[in-house]
C-alpha positions in Angstrom: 158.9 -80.8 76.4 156.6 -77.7 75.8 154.4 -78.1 72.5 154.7 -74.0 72.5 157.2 -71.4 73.2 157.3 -67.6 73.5 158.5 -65.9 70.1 159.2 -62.5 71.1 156.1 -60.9 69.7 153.5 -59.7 72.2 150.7 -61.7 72.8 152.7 -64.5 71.4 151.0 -63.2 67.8 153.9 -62.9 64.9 151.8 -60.3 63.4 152.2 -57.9 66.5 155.4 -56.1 67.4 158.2 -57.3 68.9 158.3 -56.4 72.8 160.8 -53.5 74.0 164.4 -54.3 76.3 163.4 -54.6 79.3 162.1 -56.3 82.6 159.2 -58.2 82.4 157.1 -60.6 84.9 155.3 -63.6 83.8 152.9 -66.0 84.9 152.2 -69.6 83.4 149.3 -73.0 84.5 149.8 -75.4 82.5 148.4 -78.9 82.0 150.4 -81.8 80.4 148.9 -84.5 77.1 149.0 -86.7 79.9 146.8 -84.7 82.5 149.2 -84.0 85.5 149.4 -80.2 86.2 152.2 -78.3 86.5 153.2 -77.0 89.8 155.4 -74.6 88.9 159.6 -74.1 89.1 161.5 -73.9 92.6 163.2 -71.3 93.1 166.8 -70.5 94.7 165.1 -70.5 98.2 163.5 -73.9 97.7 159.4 -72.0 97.4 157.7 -73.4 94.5 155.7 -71.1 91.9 154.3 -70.5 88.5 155.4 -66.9 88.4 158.8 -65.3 87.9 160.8 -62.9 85.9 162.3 -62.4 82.4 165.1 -60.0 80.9 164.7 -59.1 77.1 168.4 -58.2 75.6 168.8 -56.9 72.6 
């Protein structure tokens, strides 16, 4: 389970604004307490990647 998570706010930073509606991409490397990397999330075609896209709703 992640130890952080995305609030809403750019930069992650409560005292900046909250981001707009919209489309946005996102990239993520990460390393785990226990030292394995993450490789990333498969997507609906099987490829494997530590990018992909998010929809803010309002």
């Amino acid at each position: 389970m992640p130890l952080e998570s995305w609030n809403g706010h750019v930069d992650n930073d409560k005292n900046e604004e909250i981001v707009q509606p919209g489309n946005y991409i996102w990239k993520v490397s990460a390393t785990f307490v226990d030292g394995s990397v993450w490789r990333g999330m498969e997507d609906t075609n099987g490829n494997v990647g530590t990018t992909g896209t998010v929809t803010v709703i309002r």
